[in-house]
C-alpha positions in Angstrom: -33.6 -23.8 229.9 -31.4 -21.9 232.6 -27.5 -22.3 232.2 -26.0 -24.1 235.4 -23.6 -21.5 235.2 -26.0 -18.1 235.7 -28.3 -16.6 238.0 -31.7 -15.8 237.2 -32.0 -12.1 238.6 -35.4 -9.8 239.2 -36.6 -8.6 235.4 -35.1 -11.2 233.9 -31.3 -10.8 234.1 -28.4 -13.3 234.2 -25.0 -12.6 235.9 -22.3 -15.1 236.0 -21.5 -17.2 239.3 -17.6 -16.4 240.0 -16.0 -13.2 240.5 -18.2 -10.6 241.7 -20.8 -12.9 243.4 -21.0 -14.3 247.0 -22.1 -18.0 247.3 -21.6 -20.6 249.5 -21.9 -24.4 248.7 -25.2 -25.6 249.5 -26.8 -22.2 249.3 -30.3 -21.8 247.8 -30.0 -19.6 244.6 -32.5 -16.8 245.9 -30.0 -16.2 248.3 -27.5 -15.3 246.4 -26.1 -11.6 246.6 -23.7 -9.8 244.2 -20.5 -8.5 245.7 -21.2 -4.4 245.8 -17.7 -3.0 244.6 -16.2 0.5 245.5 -14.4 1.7 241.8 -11.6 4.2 242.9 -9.8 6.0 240.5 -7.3 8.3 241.1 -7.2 12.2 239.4 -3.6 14.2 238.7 -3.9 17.9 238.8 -1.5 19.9 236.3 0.7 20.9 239.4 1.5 17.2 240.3 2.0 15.2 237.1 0.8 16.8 234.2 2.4 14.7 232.1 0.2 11.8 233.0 -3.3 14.0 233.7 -3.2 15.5 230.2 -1.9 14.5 227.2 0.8 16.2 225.5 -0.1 18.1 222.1 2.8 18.2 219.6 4.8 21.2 218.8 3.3 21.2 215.0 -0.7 21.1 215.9 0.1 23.7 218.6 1.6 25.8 215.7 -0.7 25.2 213.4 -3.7 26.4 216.0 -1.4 29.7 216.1 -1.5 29.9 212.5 -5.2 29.9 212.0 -6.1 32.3 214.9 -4.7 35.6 212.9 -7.5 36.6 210.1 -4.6 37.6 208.1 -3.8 33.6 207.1 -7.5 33.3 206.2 -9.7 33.8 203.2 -13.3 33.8 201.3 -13.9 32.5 197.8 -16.6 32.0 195.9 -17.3 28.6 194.3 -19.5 27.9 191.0 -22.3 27.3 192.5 -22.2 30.6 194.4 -21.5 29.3 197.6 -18.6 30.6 199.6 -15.2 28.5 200.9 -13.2 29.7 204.0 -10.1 28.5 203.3 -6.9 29.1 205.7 -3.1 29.2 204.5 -1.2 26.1 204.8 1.5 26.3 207.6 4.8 25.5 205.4 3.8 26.4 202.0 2.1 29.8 202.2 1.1 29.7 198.3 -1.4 26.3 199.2 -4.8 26.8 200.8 -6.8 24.8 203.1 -10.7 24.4 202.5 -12.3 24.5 205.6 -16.4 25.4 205.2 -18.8 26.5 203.0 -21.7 28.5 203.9 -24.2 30.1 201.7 -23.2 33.8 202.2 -20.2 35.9 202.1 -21.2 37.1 206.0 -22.0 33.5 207.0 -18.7 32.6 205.9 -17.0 35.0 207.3 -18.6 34.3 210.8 -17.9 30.9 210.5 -14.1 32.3 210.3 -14.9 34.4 213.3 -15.6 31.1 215.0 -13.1 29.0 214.0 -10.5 32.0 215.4 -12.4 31.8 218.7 -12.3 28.4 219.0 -8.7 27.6 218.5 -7.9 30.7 220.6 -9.8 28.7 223.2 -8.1 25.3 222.4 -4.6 27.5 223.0 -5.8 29.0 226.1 -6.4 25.5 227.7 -2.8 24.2 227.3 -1.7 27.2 229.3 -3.3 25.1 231.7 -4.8 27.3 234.9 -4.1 30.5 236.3 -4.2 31.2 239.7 -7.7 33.7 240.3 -7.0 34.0 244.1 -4.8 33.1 246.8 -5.1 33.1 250.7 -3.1 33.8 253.3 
């Protein structure tokens, strides 16, 4: 039974009658068209309102990326069932560690150390925001 409210569509498909669809009274419903809407959105770039464009990353997380890009706050240890842990230094309490992986060998763990220093180096190179490559006169 069709709802007095719908539109039966090609393929099977229902849309509402209201907003979004033309009709007028006394039209037959096979000639009834959907309203084709334009969506506009609108884009900031950093130079004019970066505040609203991209979202502001606290102090502390931007710290704490710092703090896990140098090796030196990093290390490897060897669990009992002989797999390796990365682990990285806790920002404010340098005697706590922070597991991060495990991997199955000391050189797969310390790539995956590798990686996690590349990564965050890239996450810190994107706040910068851009850099200007080339400029014409």
């Amino acid at each position: 039974m069709r709802n007095t409210n719908t539109l039966f569509l090609q393929y099977n498909q229902y849309i509402p009658i209201g907003p979004g669809v033309k009709y007028k009274e006394g039209q037959p419903f096979n000639q009834i068209k959907p309203i084709i809407m334009t969506l506009f959105y609108s884009y900031k770039t950093w130079n004019t309102g970066m505040q609203e464009a991209q979202p502001q990353i606290p102090e502390n997380i931007i710290n704490l990326w710092k703090h896990v890009t140098e090796k030196s706050n990093w290390r490897i240890v060897e669990l009992p069932n002989g797999f390796y842990q990365t682990e990285h230094r806790e920002l404010d309490n340098e005697d706590t560690w922070v597991d991060v992986t495990r991997r199955e060998t000391i050189e797969g763990a310390e790539k995956a150390i590798d990686s996690s220093i590349d990564h965050y180096m890239k996450k810190l190179k994107v706040i910068e925001g851009p850099k200007v490559v080339k400029t014409f006169k």
